[in-house]
GUVEX-634374 format. One record per residue (C-alpha): residue number from 1; residue in one letter; x, y, z. Coordinates in pm, whole numbers, plus 50000, padded with zeros to 5 digits. Layout:
BEGIN
(r NUM "A" (X Y Z)),
...
% end
This chain:
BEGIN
(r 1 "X" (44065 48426 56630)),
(r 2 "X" (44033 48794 56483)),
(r 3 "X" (44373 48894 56648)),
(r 4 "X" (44551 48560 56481)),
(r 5 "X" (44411 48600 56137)),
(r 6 "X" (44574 48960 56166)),
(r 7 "X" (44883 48810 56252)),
(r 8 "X" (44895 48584 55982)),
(r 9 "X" (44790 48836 55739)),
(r 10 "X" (45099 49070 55806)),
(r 11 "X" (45338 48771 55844)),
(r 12 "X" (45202 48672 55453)),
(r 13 "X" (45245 49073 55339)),
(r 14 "X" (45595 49061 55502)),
(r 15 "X" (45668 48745 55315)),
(r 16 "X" (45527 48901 55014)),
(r 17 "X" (45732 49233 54955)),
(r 18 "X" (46092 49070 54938)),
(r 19 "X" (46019 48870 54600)),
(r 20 "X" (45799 49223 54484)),
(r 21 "X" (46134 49445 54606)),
(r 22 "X" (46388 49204 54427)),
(r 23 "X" (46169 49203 54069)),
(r 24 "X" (46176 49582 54081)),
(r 25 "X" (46541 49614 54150)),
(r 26 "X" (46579 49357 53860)),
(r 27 "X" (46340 49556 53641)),
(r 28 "X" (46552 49861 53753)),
(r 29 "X" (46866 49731 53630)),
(r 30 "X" (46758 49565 53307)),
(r 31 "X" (46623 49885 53221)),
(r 32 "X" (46954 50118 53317)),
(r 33 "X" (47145 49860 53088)),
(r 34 "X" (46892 49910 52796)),
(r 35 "X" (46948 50230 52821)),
(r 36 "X" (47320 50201 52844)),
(r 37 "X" (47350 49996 52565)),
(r 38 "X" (47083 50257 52385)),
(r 39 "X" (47340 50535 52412)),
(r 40 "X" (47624 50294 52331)),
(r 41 "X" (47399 50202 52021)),
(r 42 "X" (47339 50550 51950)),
(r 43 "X" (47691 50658 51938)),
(r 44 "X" (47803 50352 51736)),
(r 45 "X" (47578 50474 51474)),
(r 46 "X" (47716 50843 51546)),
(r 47 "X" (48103 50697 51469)),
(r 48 "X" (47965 50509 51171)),
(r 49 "X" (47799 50836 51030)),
(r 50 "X" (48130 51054 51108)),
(r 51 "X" (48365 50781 50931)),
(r 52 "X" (48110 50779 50645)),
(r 53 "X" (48125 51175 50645)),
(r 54 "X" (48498 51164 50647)),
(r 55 "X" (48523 50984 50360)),
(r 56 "X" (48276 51176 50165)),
(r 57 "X" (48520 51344 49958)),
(r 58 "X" (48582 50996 49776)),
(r 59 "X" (48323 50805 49807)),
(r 60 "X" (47881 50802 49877)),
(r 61 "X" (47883 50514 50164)),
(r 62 "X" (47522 50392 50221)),
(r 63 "X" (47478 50114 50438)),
(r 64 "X" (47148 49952 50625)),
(r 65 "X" (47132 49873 50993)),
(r 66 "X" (47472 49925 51309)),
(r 67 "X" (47500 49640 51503)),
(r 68 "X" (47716 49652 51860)),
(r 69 "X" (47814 49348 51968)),
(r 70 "X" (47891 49283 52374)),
(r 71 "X" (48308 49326 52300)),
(r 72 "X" (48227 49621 52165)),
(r 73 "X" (48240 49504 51811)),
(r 74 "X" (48061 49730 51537)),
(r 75 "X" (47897 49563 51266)),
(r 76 "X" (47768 49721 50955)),
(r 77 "X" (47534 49518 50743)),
(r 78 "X" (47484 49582 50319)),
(r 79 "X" (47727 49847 50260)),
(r 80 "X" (47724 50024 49914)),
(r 81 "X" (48009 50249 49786)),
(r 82 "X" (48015 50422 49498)),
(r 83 "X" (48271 50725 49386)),
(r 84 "X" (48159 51073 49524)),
(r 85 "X" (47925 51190 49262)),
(r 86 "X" (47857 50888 49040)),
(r 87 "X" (47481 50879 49109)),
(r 88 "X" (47292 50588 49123)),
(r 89 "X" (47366 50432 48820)),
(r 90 "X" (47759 50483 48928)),
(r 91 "X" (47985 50156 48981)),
(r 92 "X" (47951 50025 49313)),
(r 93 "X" (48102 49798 49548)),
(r 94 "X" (47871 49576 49744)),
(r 95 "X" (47992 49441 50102)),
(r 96 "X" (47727 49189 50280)),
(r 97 "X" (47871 49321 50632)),
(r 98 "X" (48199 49543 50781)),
(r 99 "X" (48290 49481 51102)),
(r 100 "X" (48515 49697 51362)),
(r 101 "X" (48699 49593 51686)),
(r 102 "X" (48970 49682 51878)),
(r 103 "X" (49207 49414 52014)),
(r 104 "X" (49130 49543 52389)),
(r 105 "X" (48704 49523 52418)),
(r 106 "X" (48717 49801 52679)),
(r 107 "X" (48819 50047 52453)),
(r 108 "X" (48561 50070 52244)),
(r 109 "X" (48325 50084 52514)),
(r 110 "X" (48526 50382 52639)),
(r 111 "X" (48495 50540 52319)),
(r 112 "X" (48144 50522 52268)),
(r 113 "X" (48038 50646 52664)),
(r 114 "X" (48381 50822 52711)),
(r 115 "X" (48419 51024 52343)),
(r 116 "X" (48725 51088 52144)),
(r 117 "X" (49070 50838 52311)),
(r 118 "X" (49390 50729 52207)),
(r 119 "X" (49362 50511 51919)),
(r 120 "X" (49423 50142 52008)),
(r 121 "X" (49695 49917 51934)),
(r 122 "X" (49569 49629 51774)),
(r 123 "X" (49250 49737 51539)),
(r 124 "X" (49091 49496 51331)),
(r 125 "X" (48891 49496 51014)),
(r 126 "X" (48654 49270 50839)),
(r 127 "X" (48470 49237 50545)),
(r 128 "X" (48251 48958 50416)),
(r 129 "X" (48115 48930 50104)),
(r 130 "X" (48199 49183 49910)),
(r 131 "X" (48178 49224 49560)),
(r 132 "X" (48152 49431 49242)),
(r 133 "X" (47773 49512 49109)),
(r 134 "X" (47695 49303 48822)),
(r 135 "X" (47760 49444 48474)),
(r 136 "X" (48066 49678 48632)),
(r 137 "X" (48353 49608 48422)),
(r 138 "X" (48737 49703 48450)),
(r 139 "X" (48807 50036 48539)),
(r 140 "X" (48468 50139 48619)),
(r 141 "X" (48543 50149 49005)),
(r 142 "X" (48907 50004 49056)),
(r 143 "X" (49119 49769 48861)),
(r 144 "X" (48969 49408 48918)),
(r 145 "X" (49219 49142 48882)),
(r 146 "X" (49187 48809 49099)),
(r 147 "X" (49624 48802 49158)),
(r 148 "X" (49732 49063 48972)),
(r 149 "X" (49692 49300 48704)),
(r 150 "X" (49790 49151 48425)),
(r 151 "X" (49565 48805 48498)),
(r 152 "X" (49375 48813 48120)),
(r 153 "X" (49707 48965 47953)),
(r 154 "X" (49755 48753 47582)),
(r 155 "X" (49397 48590 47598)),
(r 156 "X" (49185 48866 47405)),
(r 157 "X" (48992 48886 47691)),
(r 158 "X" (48812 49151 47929)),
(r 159 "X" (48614 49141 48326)),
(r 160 "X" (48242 49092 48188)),
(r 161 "X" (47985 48913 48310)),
(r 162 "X" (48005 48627 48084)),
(r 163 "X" (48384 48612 48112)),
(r 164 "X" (48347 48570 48510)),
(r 165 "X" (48115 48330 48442)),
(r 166 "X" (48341 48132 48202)),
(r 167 "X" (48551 48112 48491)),
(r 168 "X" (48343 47971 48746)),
(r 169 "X" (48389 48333 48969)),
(r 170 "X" (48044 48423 48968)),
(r 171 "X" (47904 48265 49280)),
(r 172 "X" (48226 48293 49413)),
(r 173 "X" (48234 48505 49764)),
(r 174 "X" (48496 48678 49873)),
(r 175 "X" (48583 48780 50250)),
(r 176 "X" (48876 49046 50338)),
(r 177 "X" (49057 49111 50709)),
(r 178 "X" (49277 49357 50837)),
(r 179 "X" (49486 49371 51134)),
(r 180 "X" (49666 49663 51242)),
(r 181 "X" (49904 49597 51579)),
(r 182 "X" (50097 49927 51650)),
(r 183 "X" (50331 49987 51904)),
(r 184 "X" (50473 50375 51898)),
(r 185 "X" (50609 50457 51575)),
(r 186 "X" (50594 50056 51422)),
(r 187 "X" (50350 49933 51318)),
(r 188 "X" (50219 49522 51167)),
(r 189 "X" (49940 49519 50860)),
(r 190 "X" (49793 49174 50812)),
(r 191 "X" (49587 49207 50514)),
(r 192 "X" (49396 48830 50410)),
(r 193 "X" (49174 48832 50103)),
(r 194 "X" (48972 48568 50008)),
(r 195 "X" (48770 48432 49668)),
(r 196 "X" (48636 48137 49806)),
(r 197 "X" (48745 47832 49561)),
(r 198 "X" (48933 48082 49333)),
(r 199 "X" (49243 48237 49539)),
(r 200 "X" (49391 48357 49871)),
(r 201 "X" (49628 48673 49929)),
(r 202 "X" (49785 48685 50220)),
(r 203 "X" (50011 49064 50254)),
(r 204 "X" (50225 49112 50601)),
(r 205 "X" (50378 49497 50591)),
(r 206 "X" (50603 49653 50829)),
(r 207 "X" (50601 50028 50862)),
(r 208 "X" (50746 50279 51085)),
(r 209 "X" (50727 50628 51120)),
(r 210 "X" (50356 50681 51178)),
(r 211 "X" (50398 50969 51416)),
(r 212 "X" (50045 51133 51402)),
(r 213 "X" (49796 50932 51655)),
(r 214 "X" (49505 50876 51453)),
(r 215 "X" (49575 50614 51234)),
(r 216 "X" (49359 50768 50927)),
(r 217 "X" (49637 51049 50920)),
(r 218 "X" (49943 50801 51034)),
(r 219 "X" (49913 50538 50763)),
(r 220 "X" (49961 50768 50485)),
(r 221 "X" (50280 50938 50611)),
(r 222 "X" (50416 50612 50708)),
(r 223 "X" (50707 50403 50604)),
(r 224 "X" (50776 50086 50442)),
(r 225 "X" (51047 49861 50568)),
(r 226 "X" (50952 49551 50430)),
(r 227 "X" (50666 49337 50280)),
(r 228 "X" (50570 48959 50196)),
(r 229 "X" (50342 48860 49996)),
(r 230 "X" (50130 48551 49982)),
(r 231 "X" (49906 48413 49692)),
(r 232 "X" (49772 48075 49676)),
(r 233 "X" (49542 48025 49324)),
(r 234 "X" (49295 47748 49362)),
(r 235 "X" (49218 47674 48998)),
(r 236 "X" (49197 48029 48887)),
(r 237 "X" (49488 48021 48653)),
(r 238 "X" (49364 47663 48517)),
(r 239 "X" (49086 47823 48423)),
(r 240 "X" (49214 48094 48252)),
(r 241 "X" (49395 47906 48062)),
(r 242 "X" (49117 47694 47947)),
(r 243 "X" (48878 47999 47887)),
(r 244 "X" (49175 48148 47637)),
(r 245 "X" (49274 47876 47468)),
(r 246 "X" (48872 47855 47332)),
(r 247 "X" (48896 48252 47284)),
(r 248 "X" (49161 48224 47071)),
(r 249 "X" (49091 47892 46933)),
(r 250 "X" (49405 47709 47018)),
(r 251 "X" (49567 47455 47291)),
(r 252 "X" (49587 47519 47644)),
(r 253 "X" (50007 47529 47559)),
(r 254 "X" (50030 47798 47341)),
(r 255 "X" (49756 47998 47506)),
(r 256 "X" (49964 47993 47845)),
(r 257 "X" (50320 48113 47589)),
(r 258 "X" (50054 48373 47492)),
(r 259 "X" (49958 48493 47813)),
(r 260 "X" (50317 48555 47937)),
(r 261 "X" (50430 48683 47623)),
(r 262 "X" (50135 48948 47655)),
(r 263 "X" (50247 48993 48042)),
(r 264 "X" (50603 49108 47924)),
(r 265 "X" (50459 49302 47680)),
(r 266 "X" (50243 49446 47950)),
(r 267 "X" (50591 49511 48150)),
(r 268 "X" (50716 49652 47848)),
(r 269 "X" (50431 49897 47810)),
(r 270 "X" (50541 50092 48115)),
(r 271 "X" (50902 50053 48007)),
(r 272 "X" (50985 49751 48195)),
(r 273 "X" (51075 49462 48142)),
(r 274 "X" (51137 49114 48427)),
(r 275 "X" (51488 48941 48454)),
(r 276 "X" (51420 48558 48324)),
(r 277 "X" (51414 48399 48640)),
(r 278 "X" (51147 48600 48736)),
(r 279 "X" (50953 48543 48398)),
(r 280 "X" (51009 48147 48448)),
(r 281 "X" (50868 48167 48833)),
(r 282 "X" (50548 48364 48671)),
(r 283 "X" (50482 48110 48389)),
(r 284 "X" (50509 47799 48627)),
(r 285 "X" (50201 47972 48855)),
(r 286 "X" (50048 48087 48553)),
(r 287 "X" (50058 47706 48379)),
(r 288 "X" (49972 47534 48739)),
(r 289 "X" (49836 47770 49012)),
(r 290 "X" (49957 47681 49319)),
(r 291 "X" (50147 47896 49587)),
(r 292 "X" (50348 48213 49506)),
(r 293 "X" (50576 48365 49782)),
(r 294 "X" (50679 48743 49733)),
(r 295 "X" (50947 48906 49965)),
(r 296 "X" (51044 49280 49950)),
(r 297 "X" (51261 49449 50096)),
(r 298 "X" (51295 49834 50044)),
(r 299 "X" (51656 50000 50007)),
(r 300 "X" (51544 50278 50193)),
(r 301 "X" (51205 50294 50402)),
(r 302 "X" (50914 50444 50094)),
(r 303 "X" (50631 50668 50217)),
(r 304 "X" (50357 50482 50140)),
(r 305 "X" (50191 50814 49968)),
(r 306 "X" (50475 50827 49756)),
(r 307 "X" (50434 50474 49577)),
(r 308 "X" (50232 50620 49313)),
(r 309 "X" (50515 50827 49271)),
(r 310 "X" (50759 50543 49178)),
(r 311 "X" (50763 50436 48804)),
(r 312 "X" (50707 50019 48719)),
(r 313 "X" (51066 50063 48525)),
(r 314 "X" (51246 50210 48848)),
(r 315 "X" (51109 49937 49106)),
(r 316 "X" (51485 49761 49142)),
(r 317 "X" (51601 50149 49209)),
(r 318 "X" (51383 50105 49514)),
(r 319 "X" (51342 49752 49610)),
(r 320 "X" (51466 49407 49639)),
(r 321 "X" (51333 49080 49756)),
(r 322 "X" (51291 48734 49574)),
(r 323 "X" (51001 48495 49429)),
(r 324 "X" (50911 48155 49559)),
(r 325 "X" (50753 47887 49421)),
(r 326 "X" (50744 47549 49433)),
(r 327 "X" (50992 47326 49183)),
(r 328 "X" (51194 47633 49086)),
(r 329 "X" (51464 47801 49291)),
(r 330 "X" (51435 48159 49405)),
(r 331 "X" (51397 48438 49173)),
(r 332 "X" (51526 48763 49268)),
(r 333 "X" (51234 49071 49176)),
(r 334 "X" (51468 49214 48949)),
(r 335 "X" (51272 49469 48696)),
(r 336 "X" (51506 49660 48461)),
(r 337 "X" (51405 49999 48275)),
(r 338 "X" (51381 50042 47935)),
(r 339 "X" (51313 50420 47971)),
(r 340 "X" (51477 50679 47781)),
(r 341 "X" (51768 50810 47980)),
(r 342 "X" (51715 51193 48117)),
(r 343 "X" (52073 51288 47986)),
(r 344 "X" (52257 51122 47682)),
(r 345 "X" (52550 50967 47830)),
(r 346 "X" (52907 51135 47771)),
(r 347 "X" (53177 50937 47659)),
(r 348 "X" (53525 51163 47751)),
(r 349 "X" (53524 51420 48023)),
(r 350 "X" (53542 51632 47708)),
(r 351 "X" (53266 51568 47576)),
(r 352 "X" (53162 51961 47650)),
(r 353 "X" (53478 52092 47611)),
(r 354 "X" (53333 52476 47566)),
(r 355 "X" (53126 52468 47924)),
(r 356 "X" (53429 52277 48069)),
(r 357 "X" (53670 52554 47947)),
(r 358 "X" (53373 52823 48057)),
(r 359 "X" (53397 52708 48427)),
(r 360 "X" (53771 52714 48431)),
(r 361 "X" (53759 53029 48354)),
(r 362 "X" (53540 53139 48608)),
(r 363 "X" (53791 52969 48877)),
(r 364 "X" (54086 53118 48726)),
(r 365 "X" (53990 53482 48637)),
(r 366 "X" (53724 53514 48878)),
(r 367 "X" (53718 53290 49235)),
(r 368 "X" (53455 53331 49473)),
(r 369 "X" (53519 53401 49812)),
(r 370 "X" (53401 53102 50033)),
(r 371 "X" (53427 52845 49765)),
(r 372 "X" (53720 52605 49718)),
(r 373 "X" (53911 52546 49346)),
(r 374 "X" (53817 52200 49439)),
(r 375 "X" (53454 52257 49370)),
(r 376 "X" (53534 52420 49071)),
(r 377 "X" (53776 52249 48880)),
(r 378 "X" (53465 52017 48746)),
(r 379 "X" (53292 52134 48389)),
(r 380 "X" (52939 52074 48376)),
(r 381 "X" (52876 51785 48172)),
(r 382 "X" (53173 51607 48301)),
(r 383 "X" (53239 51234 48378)),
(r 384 "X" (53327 51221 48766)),
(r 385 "X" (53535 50991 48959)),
(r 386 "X" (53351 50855 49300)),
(r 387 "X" (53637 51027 49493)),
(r 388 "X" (53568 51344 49327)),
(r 389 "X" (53199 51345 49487)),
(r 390 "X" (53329 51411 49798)),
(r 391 "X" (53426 51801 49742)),
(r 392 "X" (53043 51802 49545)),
(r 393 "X" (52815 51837 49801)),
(r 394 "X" (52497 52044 49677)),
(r 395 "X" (52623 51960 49368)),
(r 396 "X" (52337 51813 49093)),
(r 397 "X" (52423 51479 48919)),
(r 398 "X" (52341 51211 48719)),
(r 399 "X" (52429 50796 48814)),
(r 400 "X" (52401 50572 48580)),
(r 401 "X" (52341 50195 48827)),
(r 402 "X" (52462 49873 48785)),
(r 403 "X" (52083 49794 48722)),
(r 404 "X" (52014 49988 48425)),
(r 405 "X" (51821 50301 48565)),
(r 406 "X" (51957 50619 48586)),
(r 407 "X" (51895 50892 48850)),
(r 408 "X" (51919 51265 48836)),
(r 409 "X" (51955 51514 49167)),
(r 410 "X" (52120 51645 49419)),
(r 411 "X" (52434 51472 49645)),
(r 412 "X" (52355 51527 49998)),
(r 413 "X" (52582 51280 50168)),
(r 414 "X" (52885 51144 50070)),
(r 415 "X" (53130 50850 50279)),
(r 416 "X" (53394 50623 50113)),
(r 417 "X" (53105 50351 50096)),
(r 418 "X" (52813 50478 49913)),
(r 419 "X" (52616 50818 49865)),
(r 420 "X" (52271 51006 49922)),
(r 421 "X" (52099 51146 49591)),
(r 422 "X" (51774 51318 49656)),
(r 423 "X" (51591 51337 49343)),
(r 424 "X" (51428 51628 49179)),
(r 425 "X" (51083 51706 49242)),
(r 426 "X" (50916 51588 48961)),
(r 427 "X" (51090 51252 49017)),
(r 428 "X" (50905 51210 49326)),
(r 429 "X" (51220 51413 49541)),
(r 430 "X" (51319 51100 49740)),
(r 431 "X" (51661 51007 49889)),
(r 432 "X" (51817 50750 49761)),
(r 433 "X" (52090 50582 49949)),
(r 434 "X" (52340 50447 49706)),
(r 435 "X" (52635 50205 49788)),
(r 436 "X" (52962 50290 49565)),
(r 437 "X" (52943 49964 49411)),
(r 438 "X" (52592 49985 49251)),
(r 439 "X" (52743 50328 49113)),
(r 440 "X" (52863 50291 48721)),
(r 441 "X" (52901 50616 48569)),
(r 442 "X" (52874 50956 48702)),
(r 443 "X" (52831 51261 48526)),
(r 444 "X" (52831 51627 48670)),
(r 445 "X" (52487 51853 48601)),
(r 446 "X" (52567 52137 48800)),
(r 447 "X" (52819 52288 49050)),
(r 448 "X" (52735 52331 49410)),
(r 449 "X" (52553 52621 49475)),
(r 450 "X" (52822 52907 49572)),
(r 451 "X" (52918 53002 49913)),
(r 452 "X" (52845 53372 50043)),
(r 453 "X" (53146 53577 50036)),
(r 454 "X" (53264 53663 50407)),
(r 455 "X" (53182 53977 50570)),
(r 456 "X" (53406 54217 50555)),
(r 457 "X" (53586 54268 50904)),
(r 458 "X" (53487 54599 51088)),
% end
């Protein structure tokens, strides 16, 4: 009996250890994928604190807890971001949660276990509930506007508290995403912005030319080929309305004329003023809300670091595109300039008859070797034929547009069909492309700069 109670003893141990062996190889692996995701934690938090650091320069990021979601998705929760050295009394912007993902969930994983990779193609951004601390008013942080700008123009009427309130915004939250798909060079933004129950803004941009890598550095230094724009208002601009006809004690009627009247004087204030059409498509949103469609298309690809660069009056120098909206028929985004011209225009090719004479005189009594009488026979200050470009090369000049602006610089290309201008430096020293008919007047700064004389023959 002794020798089968044995038996049956070691049989039960036997049947004992595989259940014991499995738990501790499940223990074992739970644990090595705590710790995995420990590390992965850790250096989520580690590529939160080096974007904040990056950014230090321009802004004092504070933010609570990192989350790290299973696709690799980094969450941020109650952001704060005020201007580097505000303090704490400093306008801030207050985002609920941020939240970063690539479009392939492996690569952030290999970024957080793996360190520094090449960026991914499709990144995505998103922000939820965000807003501006209470009491911050315009200006204090960044220019608020719900669709643009000018949205309280002619109404007597600033961002405060009580004025956000008038307008139903203040328990309105607001959500923004980003999408960035790049392939190469080319790259897709999908920007969507969202005041829930006030307005949507949806912006599509198409760049090129982002040669560096690392998007932070590529972005800037890109180029814009073309943009649309997308703004539905959801009761904003009825509300407006409302809110300035009480401010300024008269119907809803004349308070919309008094808004757009104070948006063209707005135009006008940085010497610009809207063709009609375009006026007409802004008062029908402005009167009714609804959806506004916004295509441009650049002349040229614009560095995006260079907008800032680009003067309100000079935008049809730049761009074109059209308006949309419903009821009316297209408008084209035509903007002319009512800026003072750099050079009073000339009437007569004579009109300096004493510098003309001056640099006929240098051709005749003086040539220089190396350069032609052709780029000569032109006084400075003279009216030029389109022709009479083509000799001109290096030479400075100023066009006078079909548009209204004029340009001043320097003629780097020249063909039968159109010309290259690259403007001087404190014009923002792009290259504009020109076609001959856009061209109205031409008038000649300075010659081309002179040829070295040959080397004498040993």
């Amino acid at each position: 009996m002794a020798s089968i109670r044995r038996t049956t003893e070691k049989k039960s141990a036997r049947s004992a250890s595989p259940p014991a062996s499995w738990a501790r190889w499940v223990l074992a692996i739970v644990l090595l994928i705590a710790a995995a995701y420990g590390y992965a934690w850790w250096q989520a938090n580690k590529l939160v604190d080096e974007i904040v650091a990056s950014a230090a320069a321009m802004l004092d990021i504070r933010h609570a807890t990192v989350v790290l979601g299973p696709t690799g998705r980094i969450g941020v929760h109650q952001l704060t971001l005020r201007a580097a050295g505000a303090g704490e009394d400093g306008a801030s912007l207050r985002i609920g949660q941020a939240v970063l993902e690539a479009g392939d969930p492996m690569w952030m994983w290999r970024r957080l276990f793996l360190g520094p990779a090449a960026p991914p193609e499709r990144l995505r951004a998103h922000l939820h509930d965000y807003s501006l601390a209470p009491g911050v008013t315009r200006g204090d942080l960044v220019d608020r506007y719900v669709l643009f700008p000018f949205d309280l123009a002619g109404c007597d009427l600033d961002w405060s508290p009580d004025t956000r309130a008038a307008l139903g915004m203040e328990s309105a939250t607001s959500d923004a995403d980003l999408r960035i798909e790049r392939s190469g060079e080319e790259a897709d933004v999908r920007l969507r912005m969202t005041s829930h129950g006030v307005a949507d803004l949806n912006l599509d941009l198409k760049l090129d030319g982002l040669i560096s890598p690392l998007l932070a550095q590529a972005l800037p230094a890109a180029r814009l080929r073309g943009a649309r724009l997308s703004m539905t208002d959801y009761g904003f601009a009825v509300a407006r309305n409302r809110v300035c006809a009480e401010k300024l004690m008269t119907g809803e009627a004349e308070a919309i004329a008094r808004h757009v009247a104070g948006v063209v004087a707005w135009f006008e204030a940085r010497q610009a003023k809207p063709a009609s059409p375009l006026v007409e498509v802004y008062r029908q949103l402005a009167s009714k809300g609804g959806q506004l469609e916004l295509s441009l298309r650049p002349r040229q690809p614009v560095p995006l670091r260079e907008f800032d660069a680009i003067p309100l009056r000079d935008f049809s120098t730049f761009f074109g595109g059209t308006a949309r909206i419903e009821g009316l028929p297209p408008a084209t985004l035509a903007i002319a300039s009512l800026g003072p011209r750099e050079m009073p225009p000339m009437d007569a090719p004579e009109a300096n008859p004493s510098l003309v004479a001056l640099s006929q005189a240098v051709e005749a009594v003086a040539p220089v070797p190396g350069t032609t009488p052709e780029a000569l026979r032109f006084g400075i200050g003279q009216v030029l034929d389109f022709e009479n470009l083509e000799s001109l090369l290096g030479a400075r000049i100023e066009i006078a547009t079909d548009i209204g602006t004029t340009r001043v610089g320097t003629l780097t290309r020249y063909t039968r069909a159109g010309i290259d201008l690259t403007l001087d430096p404190a014009a923002g020293g792009f290259t504009l492309s020109l076609p001959r008919d856009s061209v109205r007047r031409i008038v000649l700064r300075s010659n081309p700069p002179l040829a070295p004389a040959p080397k004498p023959s040993s």
